[in-house]
Every structure is written in structure tokens, then in C-alpha cells.
C-alpha positions as CSV (number, residue, x, y, z in Angstrom):
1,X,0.0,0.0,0.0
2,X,1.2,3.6,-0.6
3,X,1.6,5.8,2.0
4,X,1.2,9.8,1.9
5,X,3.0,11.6,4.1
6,X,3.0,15.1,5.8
7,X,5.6,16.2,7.7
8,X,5.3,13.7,10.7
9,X,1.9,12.1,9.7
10,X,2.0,9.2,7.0
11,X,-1.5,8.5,6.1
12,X,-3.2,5.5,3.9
13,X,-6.5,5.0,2.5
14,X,-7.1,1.5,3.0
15,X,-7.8,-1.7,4.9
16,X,-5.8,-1.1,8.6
17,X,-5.5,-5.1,8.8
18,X,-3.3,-5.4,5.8
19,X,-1.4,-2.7,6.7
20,X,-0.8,-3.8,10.8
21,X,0.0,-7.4,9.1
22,X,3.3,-5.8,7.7
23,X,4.2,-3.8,10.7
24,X,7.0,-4.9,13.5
25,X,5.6,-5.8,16.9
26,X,6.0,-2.7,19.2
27,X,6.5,-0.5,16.3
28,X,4.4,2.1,18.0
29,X,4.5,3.5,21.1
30,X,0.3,4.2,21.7
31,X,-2.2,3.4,19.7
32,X,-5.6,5.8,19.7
33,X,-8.2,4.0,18.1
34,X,-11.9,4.8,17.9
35,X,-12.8,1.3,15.8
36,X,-16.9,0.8,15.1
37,X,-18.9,-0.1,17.5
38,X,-21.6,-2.2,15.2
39,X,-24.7,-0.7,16.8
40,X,-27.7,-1.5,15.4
41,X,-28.5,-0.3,11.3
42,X,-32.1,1.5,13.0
43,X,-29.8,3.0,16.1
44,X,-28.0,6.5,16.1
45,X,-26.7,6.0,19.2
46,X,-23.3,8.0,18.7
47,X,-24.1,9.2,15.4
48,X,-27.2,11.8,16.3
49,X,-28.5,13.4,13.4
50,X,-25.1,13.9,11.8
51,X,-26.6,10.4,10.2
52,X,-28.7,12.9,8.4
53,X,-25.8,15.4,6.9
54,X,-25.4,14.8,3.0
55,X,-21.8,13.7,3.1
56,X,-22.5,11.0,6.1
57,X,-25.6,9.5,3.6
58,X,-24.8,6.3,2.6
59,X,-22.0,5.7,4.5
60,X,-22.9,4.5,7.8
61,X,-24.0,1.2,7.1
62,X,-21.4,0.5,5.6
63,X,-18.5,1.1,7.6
64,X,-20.1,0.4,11.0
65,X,-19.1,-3.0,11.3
66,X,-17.6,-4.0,15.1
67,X,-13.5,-5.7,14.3
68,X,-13.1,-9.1,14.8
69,X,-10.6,-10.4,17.8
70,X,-8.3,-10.8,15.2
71,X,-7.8,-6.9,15.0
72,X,-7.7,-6.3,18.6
73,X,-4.4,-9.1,18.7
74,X,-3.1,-7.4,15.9
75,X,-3.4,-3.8,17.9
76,X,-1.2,-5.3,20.9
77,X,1.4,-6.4,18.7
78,X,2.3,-3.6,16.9
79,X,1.3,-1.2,19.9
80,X,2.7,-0.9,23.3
81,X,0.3,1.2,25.0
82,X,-3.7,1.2,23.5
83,X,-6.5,4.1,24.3
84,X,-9.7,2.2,22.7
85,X,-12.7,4.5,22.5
86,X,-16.2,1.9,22.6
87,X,-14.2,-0.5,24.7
88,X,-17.7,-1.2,26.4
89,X,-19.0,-2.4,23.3
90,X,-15.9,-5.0,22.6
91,X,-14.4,-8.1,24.7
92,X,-11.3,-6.6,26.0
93,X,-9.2,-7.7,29.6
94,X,-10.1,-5.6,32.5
95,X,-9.5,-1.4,32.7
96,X,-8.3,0.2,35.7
97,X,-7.3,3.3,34.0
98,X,-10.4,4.0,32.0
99,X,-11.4,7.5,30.3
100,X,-14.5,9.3,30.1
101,X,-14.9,11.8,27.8
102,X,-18.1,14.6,29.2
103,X,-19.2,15.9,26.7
104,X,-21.6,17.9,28.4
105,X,-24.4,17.6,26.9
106,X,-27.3,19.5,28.3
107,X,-30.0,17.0,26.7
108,X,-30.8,13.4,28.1
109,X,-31.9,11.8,24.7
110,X,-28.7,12.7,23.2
111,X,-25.5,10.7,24.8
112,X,-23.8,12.4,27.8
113,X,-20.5,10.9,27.5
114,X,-17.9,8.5,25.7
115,X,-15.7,5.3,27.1
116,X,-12.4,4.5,26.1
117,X,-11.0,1.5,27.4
118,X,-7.1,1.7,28.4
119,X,-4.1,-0.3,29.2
120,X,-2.9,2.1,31.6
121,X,-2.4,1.2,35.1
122,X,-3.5,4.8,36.6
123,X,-6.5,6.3,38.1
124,X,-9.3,6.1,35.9
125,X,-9.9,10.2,34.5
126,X,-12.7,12.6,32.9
127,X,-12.1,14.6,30.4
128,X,-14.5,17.4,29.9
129,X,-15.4,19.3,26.3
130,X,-18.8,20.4,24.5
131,X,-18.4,19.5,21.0
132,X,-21.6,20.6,19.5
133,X,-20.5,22.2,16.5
134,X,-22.0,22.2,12.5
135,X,-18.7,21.9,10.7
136,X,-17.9,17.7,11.5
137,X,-17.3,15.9,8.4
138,X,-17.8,12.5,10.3
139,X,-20.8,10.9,12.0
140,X,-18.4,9.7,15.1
141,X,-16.0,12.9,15.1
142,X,-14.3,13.6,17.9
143,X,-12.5,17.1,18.8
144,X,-9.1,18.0,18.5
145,X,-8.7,19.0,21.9
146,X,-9.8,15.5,23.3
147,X,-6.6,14.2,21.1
148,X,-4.5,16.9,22.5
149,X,-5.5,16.2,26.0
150,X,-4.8,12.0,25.5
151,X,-1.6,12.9,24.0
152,X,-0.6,15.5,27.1
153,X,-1.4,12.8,29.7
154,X,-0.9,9.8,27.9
155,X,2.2,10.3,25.4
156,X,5.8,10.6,25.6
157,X,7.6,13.0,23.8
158,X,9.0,11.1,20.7
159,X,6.0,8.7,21.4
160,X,5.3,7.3,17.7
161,X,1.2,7.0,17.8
162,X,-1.3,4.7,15.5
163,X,-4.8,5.7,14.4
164,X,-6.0,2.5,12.8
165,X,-9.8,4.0,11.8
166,X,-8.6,7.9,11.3
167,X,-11.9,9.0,10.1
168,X,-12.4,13.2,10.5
169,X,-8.8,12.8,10.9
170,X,-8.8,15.2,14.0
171,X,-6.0,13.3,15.9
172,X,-3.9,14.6,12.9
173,X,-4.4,17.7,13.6
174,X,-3.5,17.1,17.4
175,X,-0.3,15.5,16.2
176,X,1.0,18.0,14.2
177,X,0.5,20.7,16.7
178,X,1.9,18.6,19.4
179,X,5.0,17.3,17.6
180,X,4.1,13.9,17.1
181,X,4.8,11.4,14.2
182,X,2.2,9.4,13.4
183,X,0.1,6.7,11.3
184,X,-3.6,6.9,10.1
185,X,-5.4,4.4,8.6
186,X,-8.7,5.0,7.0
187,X,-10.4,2.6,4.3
188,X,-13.2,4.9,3.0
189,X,-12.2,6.8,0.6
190,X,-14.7,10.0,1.2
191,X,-13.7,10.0,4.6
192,X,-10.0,9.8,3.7
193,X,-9.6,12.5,1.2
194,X,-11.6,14.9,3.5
195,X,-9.2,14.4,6.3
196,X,-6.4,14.8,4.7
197,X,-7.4,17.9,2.7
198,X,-8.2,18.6,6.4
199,X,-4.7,18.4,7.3
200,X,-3.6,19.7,4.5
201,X,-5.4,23.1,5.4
202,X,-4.9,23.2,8.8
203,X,-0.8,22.8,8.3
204,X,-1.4,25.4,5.5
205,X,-2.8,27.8,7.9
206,X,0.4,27.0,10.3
207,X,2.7,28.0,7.9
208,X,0.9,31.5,6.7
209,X,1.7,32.4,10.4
């Protein structure tokens, strides 16, 4: 597969299986994953109405689809340290050092909060950020600042970081800014191209100033 790179992030539009097959064990240093979660094709649990947005038509049933166990081994071996948002939703070994992500939401039809499962042994932490916003270009986007935060408290400096399912790409972002190399993965090719003209703008905008 060919990779794109820029700067520090090397990106690939494609399957993140056949990519992790080819990878070292331990090759990175933490993986921040946010994989499907396989909810129910009738359930937008997650999604709200972004389901409804134009560009997210189509798409979610098709890329929704919960990974086998066999991606889950893969993630260990190439990754020494894992942050899995949905780990409620997948078989994984206990979590002491769980995170919540608040997003407080002010409505209690909508979903209050987010779960990521972690291989951490710390304290168990909150992290607190409204992301109601009209410009997300993914059903399941998370914000920038949430990456920034995980990659404060839970990265190294010359950490090397995964993103096996990049979507909006927002941890890119996060990456850049922090000084981080890193690898995204992202088989859709909508969602691909838009995060990485994503990038593309954002490191544009860097460089003006």
C-alpha cells in the first residue's frame, strides 16, 4: 500500500489489517483508536443526526461493522500502550485506567458521555469538552482538543502513535501541533480524502503564520 506523508503524519487509504499485518511488533508507542462499534442499522446512538448530513448518507452502514478479535491481537502487537474508544462495546481484559470523555451535553436523549478502554495502570480520568459544532465531516467525530489532551497525559515526547480507523482525521491535527509522528489508517475513501485535505489546510494555515 502507498503511504502519503505530511511532515510527521503518514496517512493510507485502506484496509488497517493489511497494513498492521506488515508492521513490527512494538512499532508504536500508543495506539488511539476509535474502531466501530456495530450498533444497530435502525440505532443512532453515537451518530445523532449527523446520520442525516449529506456527506454522512450512505455511508454509515457500511462502515459500521464491530472488528473481529483478530484486529484487537493485531493492535497489541504492533502497539505498546492502546486508548480504545467503545471499549464497552468490545471483549477486551479488565481497565483500571479508564477514560470518560463529558461531553456535556445539556440533553438526556442525546449521549452524555464517551468510554475508552485503556491499558494504563493509573487512576481512571474525565475529560471534559462540548463538541456541539455544524462543521464535522464524520458521523463519530471527535474534537481535536480530546486528542491533545490524551496525547498530554498519555504520550511521551518522541512517542510514535497509531490511528487504525482515522476518520475526520482530528488526531492529525493534534499531532501536528503537538509534535508527534504518526500513522492513520482509513479505508473509505470519502472520509479519507476529506481528512487529509483537512490536514492539508490546517498545516497550510500554520505556515501562513
Amino acid at each position: 500500500m502507498t503511504a502519503e506523508i505530511f511532515g510527521g503524519i503518514t496517512l493510507y487509504n485502506a484496509d488497517c489489517m493489511d497494513i498492521m499485518r506488515e508492521m513490527p511488533d512494538k512499532a508504536f508507542d500508543l495506539a488511539i483508536v476509535d474502531p466501530p462499534y456495530g450498533l444497530p442499522i435502525d440505532s443512532t446512538n453515537g451518530r445523532g443526526k449527523l446520520s442525516n448530513r449529506t456527506f454522512n448518507k450512505g455511508h454509515i452502514s457500511k462502515w459500521d461493522i464491530p472488528p473481529s478479535p483478530k484486529y484487537f491481537e493485531t493492535l497489541f502487537r504492533v502497539s505498546k500502550n492502546q486508548i480504545i474508544w467503545g471499549g464497552n462495546y468490545f471483549e477486551l481484559p479488565r481497565c483500571r485506567g479508564f477514560i470518560v470523555w463529558d461531553k456535556c451535553q445539556p440533553w438526556s436523549n442525546f449521549s452524555q458521555a464517551e468510554y475508552a478502554w485503556t491499558n494504563f495502570e493509573r487512576p481512571s480520568s474525565i475529560f471534559k469538552f462540548d463538541n456541539r459544532t455544524g462543521d464535522k465531516i464524520h458521523p463519530t467525530q471527535k474534537p481535536v482538543a480530546l486528542y491533545k489532551w490524551l496525547l498530554h497525559n498519555y504520550a511521551k515526547e518522541g512517542d510514535r502513535i497509531l490511528d487504525t480507523h482515522l476518520g475526520s482525521g482530528s488526531i492529525c491535527i493534534a499531532c501536528h501541533d503537538m509534535g508527534f509522528e504518526m500513522t492513520g489508517i482509513e479505508l473509505d475513501k470519502d472520509y479519507y480524502e476529506a481528512a487529509k485535505k483537512r490536514l492539508i489546510n490546517h498545516q497550510a494555515q500554520g505556515c501562513l503564520f
